[in-house]
C-alpha atoms as one frame of an Amber mdcrd trajectory, in Angstrom:
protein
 255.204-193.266 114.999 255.973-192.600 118.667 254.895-190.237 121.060 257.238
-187.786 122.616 256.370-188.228 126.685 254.318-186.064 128.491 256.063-182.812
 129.959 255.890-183.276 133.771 255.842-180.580 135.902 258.827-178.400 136.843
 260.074-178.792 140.293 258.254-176.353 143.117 261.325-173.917 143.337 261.513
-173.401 139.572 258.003-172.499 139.366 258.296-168.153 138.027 256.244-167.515
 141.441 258.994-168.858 143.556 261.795-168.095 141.429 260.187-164.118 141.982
 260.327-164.243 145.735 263.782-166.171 145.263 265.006-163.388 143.188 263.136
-160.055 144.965 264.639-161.236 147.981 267.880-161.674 147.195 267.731-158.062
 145.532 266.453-157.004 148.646 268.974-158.509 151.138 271.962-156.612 148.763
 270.536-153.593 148.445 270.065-153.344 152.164 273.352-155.123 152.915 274.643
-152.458 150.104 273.326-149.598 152.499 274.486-150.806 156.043 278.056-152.060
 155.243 279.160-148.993 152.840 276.453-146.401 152.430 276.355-144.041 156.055
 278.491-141.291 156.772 278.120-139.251 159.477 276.296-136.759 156.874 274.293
-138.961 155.085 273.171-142.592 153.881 273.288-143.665 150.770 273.239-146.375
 148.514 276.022-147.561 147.044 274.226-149.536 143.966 272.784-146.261 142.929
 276.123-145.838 140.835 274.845-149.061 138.949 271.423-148.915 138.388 269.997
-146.084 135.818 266.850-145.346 133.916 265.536-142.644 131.524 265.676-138.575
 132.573 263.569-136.001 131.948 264.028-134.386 128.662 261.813-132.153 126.098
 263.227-132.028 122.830 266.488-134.571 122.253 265.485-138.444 123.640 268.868
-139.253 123.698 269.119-136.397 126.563 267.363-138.945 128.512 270.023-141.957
 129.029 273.391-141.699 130.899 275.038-144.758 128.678 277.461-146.088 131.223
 275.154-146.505 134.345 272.349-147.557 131.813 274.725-150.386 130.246 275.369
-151.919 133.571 271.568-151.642 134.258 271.560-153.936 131.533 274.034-156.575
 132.747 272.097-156.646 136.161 268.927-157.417 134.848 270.265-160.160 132.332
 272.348-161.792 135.314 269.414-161.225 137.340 267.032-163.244 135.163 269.823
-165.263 132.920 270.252-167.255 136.133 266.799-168.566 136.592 266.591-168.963
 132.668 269.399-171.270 132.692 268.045-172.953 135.985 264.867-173.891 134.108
 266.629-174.698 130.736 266.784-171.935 128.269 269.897-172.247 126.875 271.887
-168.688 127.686 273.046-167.987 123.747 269.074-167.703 123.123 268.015-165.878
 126.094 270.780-163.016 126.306 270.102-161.319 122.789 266.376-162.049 122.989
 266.698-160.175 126.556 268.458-157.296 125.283 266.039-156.456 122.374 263.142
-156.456 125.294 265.099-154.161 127.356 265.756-151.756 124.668 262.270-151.863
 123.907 261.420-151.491 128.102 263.826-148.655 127.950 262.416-147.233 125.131
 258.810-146.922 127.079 260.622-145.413 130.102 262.211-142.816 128.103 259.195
-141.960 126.831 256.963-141.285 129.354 260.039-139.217 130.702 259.715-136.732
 128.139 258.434-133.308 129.879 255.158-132.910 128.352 253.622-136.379 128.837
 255.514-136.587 132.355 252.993-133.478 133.271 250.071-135.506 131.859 251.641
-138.738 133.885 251.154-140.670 130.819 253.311-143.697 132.656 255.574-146.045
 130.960 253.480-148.988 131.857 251.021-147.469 128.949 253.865-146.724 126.482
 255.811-150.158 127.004 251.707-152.099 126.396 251.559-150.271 123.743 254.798
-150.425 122.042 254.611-154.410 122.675 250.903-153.991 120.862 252.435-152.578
 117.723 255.063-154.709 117.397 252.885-157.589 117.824 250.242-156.547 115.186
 252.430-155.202 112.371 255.469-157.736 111.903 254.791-159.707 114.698 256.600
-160.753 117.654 259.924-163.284 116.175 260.142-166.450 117.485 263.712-165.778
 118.697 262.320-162.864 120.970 260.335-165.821 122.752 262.974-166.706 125.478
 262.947-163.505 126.939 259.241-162.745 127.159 259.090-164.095 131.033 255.984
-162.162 132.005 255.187-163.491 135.223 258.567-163.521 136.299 259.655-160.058
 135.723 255.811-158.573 136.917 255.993-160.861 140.187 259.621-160.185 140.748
 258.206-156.625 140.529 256.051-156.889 142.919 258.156-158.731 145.622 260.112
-155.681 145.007 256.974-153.712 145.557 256.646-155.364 149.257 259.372-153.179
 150.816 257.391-150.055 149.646 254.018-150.870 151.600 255.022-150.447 154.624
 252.687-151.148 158.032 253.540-147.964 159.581 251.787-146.374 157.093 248.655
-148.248 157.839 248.645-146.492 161.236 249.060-142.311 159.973 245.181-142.698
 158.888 244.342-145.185 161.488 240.567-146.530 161.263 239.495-144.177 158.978
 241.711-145.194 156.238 240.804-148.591 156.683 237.273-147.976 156.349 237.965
-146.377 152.827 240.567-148.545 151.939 238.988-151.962 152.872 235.165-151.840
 153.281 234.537-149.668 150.245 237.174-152.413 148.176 235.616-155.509 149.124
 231.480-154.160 148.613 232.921-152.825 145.087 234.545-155.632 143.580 231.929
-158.434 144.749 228.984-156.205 143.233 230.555-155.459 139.963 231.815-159.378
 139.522 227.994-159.949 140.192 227.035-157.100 137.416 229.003-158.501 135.137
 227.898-162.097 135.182 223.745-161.177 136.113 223.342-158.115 134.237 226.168
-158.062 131.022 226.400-161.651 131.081 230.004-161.436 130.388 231.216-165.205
 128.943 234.485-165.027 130.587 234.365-165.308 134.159 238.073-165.146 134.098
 238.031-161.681 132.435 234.983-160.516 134.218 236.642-161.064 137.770 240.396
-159.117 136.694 238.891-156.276 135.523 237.185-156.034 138.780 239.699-156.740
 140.282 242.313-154.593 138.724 239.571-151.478 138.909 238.257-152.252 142.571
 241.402-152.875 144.348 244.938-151.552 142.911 244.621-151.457 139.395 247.822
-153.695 137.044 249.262-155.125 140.537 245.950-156.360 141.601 245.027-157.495
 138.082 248.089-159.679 137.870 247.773-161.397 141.062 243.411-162.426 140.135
 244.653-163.276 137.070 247.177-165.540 138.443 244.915-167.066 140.787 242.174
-167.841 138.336 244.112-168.996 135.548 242.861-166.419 133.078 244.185-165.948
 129.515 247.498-163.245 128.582 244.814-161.599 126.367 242.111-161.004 128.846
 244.932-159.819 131.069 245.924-157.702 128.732 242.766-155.970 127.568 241.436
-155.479 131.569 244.896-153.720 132.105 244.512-151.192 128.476 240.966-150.342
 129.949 242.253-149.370 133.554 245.510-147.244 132.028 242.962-145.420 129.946
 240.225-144.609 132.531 243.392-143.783 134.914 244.500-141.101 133.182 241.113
-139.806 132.872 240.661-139.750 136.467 243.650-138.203 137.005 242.835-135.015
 134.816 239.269-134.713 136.025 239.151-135.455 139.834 241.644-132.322 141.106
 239.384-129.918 139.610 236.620-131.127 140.707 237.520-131.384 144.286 238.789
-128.078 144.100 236.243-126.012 142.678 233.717-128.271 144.755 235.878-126.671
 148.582 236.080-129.931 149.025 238.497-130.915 152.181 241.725-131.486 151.472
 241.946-134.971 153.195 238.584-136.058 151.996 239.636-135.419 148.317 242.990
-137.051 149.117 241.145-140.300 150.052 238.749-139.966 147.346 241.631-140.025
 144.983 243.805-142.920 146.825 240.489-144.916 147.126 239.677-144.767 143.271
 242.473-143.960 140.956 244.319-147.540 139.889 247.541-146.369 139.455 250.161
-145.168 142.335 251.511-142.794 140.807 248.471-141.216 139.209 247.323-140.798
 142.353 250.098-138.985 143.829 250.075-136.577 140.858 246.401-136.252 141.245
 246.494-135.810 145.146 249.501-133.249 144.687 247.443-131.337 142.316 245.177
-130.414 145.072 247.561-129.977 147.638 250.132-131.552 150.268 247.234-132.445
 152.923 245.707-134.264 149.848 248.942-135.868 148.135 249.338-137.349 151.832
 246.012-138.932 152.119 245.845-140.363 148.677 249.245-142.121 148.688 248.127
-143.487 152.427 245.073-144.981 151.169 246.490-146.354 148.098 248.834-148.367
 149.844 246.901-149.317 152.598 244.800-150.546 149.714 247.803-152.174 148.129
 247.982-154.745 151.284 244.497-156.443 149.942 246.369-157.926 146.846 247.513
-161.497 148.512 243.881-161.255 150.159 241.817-161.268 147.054 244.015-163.257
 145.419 243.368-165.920 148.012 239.828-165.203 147.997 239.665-165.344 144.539
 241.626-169.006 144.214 239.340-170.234 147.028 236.222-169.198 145.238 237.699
-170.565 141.599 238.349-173.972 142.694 235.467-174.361 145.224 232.675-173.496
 142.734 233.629-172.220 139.098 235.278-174.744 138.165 233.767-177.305 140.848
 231.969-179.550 137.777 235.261-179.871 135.826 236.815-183.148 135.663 240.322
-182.025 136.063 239.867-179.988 139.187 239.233-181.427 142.615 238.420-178.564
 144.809 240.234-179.407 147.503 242.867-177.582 149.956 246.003-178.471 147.797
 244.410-177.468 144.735 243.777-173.750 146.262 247.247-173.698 147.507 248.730
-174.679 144.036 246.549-171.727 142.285 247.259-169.581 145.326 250.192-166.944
 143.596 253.261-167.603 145.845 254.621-164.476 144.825 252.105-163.054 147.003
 253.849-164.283 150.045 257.129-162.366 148.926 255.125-159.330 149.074 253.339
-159.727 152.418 257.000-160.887 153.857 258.874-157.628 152.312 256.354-155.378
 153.579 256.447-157.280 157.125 260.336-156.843 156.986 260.993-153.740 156.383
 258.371-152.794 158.236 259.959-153.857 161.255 263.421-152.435 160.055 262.274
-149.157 160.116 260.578-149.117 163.589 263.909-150.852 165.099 266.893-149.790
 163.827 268.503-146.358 164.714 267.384-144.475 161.515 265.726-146.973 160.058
 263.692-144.806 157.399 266.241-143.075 155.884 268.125-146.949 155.830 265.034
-148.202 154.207 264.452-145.288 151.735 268.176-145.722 151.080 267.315-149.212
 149.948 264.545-148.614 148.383 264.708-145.511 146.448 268.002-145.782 145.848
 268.410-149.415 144.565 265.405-152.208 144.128 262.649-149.140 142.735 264.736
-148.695 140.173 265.226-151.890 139.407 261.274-152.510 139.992 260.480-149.689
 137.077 262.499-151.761 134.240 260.757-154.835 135.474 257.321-153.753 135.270
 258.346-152.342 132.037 259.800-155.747 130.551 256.595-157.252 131.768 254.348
-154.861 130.211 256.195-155.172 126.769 256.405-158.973 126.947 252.545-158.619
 127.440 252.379-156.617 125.016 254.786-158.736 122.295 252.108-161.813 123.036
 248.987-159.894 122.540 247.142-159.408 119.225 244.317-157.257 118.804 242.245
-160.434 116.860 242.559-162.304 119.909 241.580-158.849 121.715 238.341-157.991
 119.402 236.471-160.600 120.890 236.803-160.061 124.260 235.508-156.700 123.194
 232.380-157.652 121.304 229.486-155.025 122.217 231.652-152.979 124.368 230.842
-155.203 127.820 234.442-154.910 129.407 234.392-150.869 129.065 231.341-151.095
 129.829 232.078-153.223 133.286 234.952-151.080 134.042 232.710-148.040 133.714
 229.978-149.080 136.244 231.736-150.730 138.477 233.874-147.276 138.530 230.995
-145.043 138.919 230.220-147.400 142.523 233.568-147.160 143.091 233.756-143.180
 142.710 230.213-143.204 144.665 230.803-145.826 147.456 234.301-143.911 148.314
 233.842-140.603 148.018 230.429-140.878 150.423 233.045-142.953 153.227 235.518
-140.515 152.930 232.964-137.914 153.952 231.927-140.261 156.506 235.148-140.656
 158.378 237.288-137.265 157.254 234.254-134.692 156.867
């Protein structure tokens, strides 16, 4: 009986982290090309693609209030050109991949709609929850059909995401807080996630190093985004992935609900509550609910710190392959902890961000009205577009998750329990330097 061969590996540029910066670029460059060739009047600028792109409105009591059908249907044939291309580039035969994509974007949009509906919009129960856990049923009660499979690109849409992501973090805003947001944003980050990967190994003895270092990660630094990116750098599984993002979702909107009131009936200052908030809360736009809920000052500060905080992604993910290669896995036979083997677990994608956020960056302290150009490109084109991918991704995580694969990454509690102590340093840690340098 023969063999079949060996599958060798795919060429560099079809690899999903460089087929993400390939694509969030070249969604970047049209929006922005969108903007400066037909989007300013003499009263305003626009962006022209905002006529295409759609996504779920606020409604209360008819979901079908939520979706404008036309604007949402060409939504739709964006995002399957947008990642039909790279599909057929890599050799998934289109006839498979188009209806497979479409049932994952209903489901995507589904999530979206829902956490557009008024009452769990005030609670900021975000879609990235609904579309996990839509995925998670799915998955566990007929399962996820094998004709789905084509479409559930992960990685791709998540790390197209987040070279999307780039052109929101920009350096400017590094600058409106100056030192002191620094000092909350990146000494409290590093102390926190290095002492609760230590906790976890020394005092919970967690088996999985690979789960025990995304959950810190994902609760130390920036939550899902940050999560992705360690996870990505140390190989771990879809399932530990999974569970470290459920936990951080679920302590988020926690947070949310219990820090405002606390910092207000504390007298708390406005700006150190702000970067109390921005330091701790994983989610960006928990904590610009939370921070608005205490007031503009506050809202101002939090969203400041978060994405000053946002920046560290690339570095602990480079940190994170560096340390994986040169001594976790340093006695495995299949590893040589060298230079090219930390560049190959390195996430590329990474570099789309940093570039994005270096680019626009500079667009907006050049050009004659650059931030209304950039907001124009932003807001009204690629964050749109950045929503339904996160929301594929999280329902394509969802679709290859089960919760018997989960259960035993949960056996006595240890993740939650992680999470929760490595949180309480966090909460401790941050709130005492944001006294420090805003008191």
């Amino acid at each position: 009986m023969n063999e079949s061969p060996p599958k060798s590996d795919p060429p560099w540029w079809a690899t999903e982290d460089w087929l993400a910066v390939g694509l969030g670029s070249t969604l970047l460059i049209a929006s922005f090309a969108a903007v400066m060739l037909y989007g300013q009047s003499s009263q305003e600028i626009a962006n022209p693609l905002a006529a295409w792109l759609a996504k779920p409105q606020t409604w209360l009591h008819d979901p079908f209030a939520a979706f404008s059908w036309e604007p949402l249907t060409k939504t739709l044939v964006i995002c399957l050109v947008v990642f039909g291309i790279p599909a057929i580039a890599i050799g998934i035969r289109l006839r498979r991949f188009a209806p497979a994509f479409v049932a994952v974007f209903l489901l995507a949009g589904l999530a979206l709609a829902l956490s557009t509906q008024a009452t769990i919009k005030f609670y900021n129960l975000e879609y990235a929850l609904w579309a996990l856990l839509i995925g998670l049923a799915v998955s566990n009660t007929v399962g996820a059909p094998e004709w789905l499979r084509p479409s559930m690109k992960t990685e791709l849409y998540i790390k197209t995401g987040l070279v999307l992501l780039g052109a929101k973090v920009l350096f400017n805003e590094l600058l409106e807080l100056g030192p002191r947001g620094l000092a909350v944003a990146w000494v409290v980050t590093p102390i926190v996630l290095v002492t609760t990967y230590w906790f976890g190994q020394r005092v919970l003895r967690i088996e999985s190093k690979t789960l025990n270092i995304v959950v810190s990660a994902d609760m130390a630094v920036c939550g899902v985004s940050a999560a992705i990116a360690t996870a990505a750098a140390c190989r771990a599984k879809k399932e530990e992935l999974s569970l470290a993002i459920g936990i951080s979702m679920a302590f988020t909107v926690l947070m949310m609900m219990v820090m405002p009131p606390i910092i207000r009936a504390s007298g708390m200052d406005e700006l150190v509550g702000g970067a109390w908030i921005g330091g701790t809360i994983d989610s960006t736009g928990a904590v610009v609910a939370a921070g608005e809920m205490v007031g503009p000052e506050a809202g101002k500060a939090a969203i400041t710190i978060k994405m000053i905080q946002n920046i560290l992604i690339g570095v602990v993910a480079f940190g994170v392959a560096i340390y994986w290669v040169r001594f976790v896995e340093r006695g495995t036979s299949d590893v040589k902890p060298d230079a090219w083997e930390i560049w190959r677990r390195f996430p590329k994608f990474v570099i789309g961000f940093l570039l994005a956020s270096a680019v626009f960056s500079i667009l907006v302290a050049t050009l004659p009205k650059g931030q209304q150009i950039v907001d124009a490109t932003v807001k009204g084109g690629t964050e749109i577009l950045r929503d339904w991918f996160f929301s594929l991704a999280f329902v394509s995580i969802g679709l290859e998750s089960n919760f018997r694969e989960l259960a035993k990454y949960l056996r006595g509690g240890k993740p939650v329990i992680l999470y929760a102590c490595g949180q309480s340093l966090n909460l401790t840690l941050t709130l005492l330097m944001a006294w420090l340098v805003f008191g």
